[in-house]
C-alpha positions as CSV (number, residue, x, y, z in Angstrom):
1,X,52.6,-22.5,-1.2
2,X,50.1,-19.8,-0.1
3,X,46.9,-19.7,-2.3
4,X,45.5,-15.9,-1.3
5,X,41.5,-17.2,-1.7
6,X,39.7,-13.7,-1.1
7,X,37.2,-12.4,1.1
8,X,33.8,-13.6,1.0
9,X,30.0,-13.2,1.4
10,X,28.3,-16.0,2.9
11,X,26.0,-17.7,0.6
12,X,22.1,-16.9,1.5
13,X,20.3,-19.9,3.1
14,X,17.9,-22.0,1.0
15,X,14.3,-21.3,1.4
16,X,12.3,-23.5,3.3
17,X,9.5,-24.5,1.4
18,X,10.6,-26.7,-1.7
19,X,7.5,-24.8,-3.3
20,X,10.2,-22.2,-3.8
21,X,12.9,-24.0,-5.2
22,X,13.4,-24.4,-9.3
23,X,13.9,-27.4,-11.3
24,X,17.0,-26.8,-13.6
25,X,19.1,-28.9,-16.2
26,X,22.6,-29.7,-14.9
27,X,24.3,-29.8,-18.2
28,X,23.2,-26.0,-18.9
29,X,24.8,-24.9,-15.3
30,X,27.8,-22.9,-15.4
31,X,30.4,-24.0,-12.8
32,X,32.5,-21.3,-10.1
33,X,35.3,-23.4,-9.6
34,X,38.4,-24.6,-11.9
35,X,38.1,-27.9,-10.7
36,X,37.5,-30.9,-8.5
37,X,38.4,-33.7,-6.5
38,X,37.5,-36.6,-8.2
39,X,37.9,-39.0,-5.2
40,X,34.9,-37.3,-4.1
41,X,33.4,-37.4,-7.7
42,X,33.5,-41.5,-8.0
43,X,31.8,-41.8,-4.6
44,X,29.2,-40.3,-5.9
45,X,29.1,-42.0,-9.2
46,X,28.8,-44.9,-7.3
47,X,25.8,-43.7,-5.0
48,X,23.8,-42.8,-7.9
49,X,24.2,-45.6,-9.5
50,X,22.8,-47.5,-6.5
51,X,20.5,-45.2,-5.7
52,X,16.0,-45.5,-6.6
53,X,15.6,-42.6,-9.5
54,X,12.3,-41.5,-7.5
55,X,14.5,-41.8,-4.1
56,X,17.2,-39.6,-5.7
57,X,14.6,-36.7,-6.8
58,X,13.5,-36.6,-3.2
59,X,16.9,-36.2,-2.1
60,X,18.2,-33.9,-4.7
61,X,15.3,-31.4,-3.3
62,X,16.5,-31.9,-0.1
63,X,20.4,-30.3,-1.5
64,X,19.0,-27.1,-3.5
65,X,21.7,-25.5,-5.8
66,X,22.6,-21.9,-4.6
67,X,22.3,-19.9,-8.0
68,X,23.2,-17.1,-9.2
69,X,21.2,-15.4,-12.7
70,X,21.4,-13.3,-15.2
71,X,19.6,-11.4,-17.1
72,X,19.4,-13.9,-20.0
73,X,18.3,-16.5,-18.0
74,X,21.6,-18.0,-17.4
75,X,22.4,-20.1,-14.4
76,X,25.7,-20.1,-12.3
77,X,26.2,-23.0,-9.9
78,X,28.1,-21.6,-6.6
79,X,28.0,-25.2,-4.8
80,X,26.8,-29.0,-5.6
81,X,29.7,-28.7,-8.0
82,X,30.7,-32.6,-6.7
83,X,27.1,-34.0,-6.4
84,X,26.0,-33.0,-9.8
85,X,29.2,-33.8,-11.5
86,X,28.8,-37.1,-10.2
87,X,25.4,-37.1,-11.0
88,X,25.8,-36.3,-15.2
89,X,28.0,-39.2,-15.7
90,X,25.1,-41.6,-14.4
91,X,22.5,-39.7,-16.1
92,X,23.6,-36.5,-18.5
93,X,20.0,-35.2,-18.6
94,X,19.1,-35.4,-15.0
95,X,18.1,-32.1,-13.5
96,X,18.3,-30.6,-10.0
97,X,16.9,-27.9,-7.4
98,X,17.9,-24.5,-7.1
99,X,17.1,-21.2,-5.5
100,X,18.0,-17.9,-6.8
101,X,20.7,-16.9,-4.2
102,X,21.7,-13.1,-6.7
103,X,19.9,-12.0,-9.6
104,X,22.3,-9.7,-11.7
105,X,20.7,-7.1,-14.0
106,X,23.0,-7.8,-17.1
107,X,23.4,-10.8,-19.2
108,X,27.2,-10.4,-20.6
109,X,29.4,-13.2,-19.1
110,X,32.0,-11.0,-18.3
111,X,29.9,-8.7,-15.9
112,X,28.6,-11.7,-14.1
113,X,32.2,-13.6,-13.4
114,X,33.1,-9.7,-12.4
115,X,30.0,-9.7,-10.1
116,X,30.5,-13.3,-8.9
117,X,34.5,-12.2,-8.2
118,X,33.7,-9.0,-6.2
119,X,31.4,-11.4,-3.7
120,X,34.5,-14.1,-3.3
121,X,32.0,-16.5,-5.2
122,X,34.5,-18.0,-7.9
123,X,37.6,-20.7,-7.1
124,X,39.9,-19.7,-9.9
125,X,42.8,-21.9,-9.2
126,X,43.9,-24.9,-11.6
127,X,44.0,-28.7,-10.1
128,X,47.8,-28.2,-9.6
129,X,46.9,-24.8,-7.1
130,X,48.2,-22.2,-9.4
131,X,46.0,-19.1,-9.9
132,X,44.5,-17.1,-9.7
133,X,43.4,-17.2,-13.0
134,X,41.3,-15.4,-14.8
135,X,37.6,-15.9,-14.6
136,X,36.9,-16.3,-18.2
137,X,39.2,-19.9,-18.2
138,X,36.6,-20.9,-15.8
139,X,34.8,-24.1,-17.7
140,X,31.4,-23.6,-19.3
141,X,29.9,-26.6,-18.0
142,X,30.6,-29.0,-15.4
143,X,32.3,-31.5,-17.4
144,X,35.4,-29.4,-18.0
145,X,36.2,-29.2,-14.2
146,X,40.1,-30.5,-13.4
147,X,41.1,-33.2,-10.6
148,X,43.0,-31.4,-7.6
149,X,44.1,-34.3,-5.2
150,X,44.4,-31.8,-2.4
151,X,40.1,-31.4,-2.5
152,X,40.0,-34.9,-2.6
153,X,42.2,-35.2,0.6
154,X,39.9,-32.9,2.4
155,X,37.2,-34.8,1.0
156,X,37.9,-37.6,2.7
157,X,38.3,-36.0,6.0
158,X,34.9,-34.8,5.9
159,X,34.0,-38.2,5.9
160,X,35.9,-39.2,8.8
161,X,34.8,-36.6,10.9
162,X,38.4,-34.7,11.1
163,X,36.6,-31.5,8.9
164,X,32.8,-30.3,9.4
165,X,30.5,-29.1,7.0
166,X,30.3,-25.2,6.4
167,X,27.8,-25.1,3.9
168,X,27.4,-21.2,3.6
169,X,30.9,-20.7,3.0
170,X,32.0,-20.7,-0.6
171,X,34.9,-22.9,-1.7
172,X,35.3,-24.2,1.8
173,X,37.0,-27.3,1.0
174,X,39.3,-25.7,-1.5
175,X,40.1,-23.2,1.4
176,X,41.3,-26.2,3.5
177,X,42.9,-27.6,0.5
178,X,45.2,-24.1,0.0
179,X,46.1,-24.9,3.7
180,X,47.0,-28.6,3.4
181,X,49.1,-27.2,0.2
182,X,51.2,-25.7,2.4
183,X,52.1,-28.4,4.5
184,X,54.5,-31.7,4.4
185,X,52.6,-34.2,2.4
186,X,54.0,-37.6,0.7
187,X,53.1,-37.7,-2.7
188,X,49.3,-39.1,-3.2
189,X,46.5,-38.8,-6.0
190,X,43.2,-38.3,-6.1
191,X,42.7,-42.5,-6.8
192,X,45.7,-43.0,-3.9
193,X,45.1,-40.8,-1.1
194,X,46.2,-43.2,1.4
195,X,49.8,-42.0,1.6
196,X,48.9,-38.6,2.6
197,X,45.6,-39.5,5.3
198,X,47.9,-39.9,8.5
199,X,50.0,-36.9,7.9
200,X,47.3,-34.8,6.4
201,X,45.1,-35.6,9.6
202,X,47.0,-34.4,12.3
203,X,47.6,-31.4,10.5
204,X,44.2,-30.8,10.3
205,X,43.5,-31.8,14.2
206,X,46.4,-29.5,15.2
207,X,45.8,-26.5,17.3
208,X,47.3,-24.4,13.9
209,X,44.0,-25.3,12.0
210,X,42.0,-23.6,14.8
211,X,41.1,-21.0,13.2
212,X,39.8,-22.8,9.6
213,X,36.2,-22.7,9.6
214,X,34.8,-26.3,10.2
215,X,38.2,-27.4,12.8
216,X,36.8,-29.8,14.8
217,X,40.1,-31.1,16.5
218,X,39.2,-34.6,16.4
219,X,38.0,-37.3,13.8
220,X,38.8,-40.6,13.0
């Protein structure tokens, strides 16, 4: 299965200085994507919960939140999606950094999923692949967010090395995810991904993932 993800532009960088990031509540963000892995989601349950409250301030500043505003004042998250969900179920009133990456000059939701869709910045496929929806069944906050297995899976090949980072790219795991989707994959879940890893690694090695942004051809 084919998921046709559209076009996109690139996220802006985060400033520099953390002088010019803002402090927000993560509870009041409003998610871009459908869902999530939550493989990825319970390792970072568990890292905050390990984790020095002043040592995981300084680190959150150090991961700004690209954001996207309205007129109202109202705050779209268009990545951290994973960090921050794991993040609210260790502590729902923690808050985050963010920069302004688009400030939109009208407050109705509708214009600003319309705006966020025109720039490729929304993932509006359920956790089972099948979209593209439409952007108003996008959650409010980030606590309605589905499990897809398949983000997961890439997930976990970020960690071992097989997939690299591509921060500026929106949805870049889901995009690998749509192209895993398509592929010959024993059954697996997010909590079992095992099954899948060998399979779903040398796809993702192979010369006919070249051309995915973050291929690196090798990995654990």
């Amino acid at each position: 299965m084919t998921l046709p993800l559209p076009a996109y532009e690139p996220l802006p960088e985060a400033p520099k200085a953390a002088s010019d990031l803002i402090e927000v509540a993560i509870q009041a963000l409003h998610p871009t994507q459908l869902c999530v892995g939550m493989a990825e989601i319970q390792h970072r349950i568990a890292d905050f919960q390990n984790e020095d409250p002043k040592e995981r301030r300084r680190y959150l500043k150090t991961r700004p939140i690209p954001l996207v505003r309205s007129s109202a004042g109202e705050l779209w998250m268009v990545d951290r999606h994973h960090r921050l969900r794991g993040l609210l179920a260790v502590d729902p009133e923690a808050t985050g950094w963010g920069y302004i990456a688009l400030d939109l000059p009208f407050s109705n939701r509708s214009a600003v999923l319309q705006a966020l869709q025109q720039r490729g910045w929304l993932y509006l496929y359920d956790g089972r692949g099948l979209g593209p929806l439409e952007p108003e069944e996008l959650p409010e906050t980030l606590l309605g967010c589905q499990d897809d297995p398949y983000r997961s899976l890439v997930w976990k090949l970020k960690r071992e090395g097989v997939i690299k980072r591509a921060p500026l790219i929106p949805f870049h795991e889901f995009r690998w995810a749509a192209w895993l989707r398509r592929k010959a994959l024993p059954a697996f879940n997010s909590q079992q991904l095992e099954p899948a890893l060998p399979a779903a690694r040398a796809y993702a090695r192979s010369a006919a993932a070249s051309r995915m942004p973050g291929w690196t051809g090798r990995g654990q």
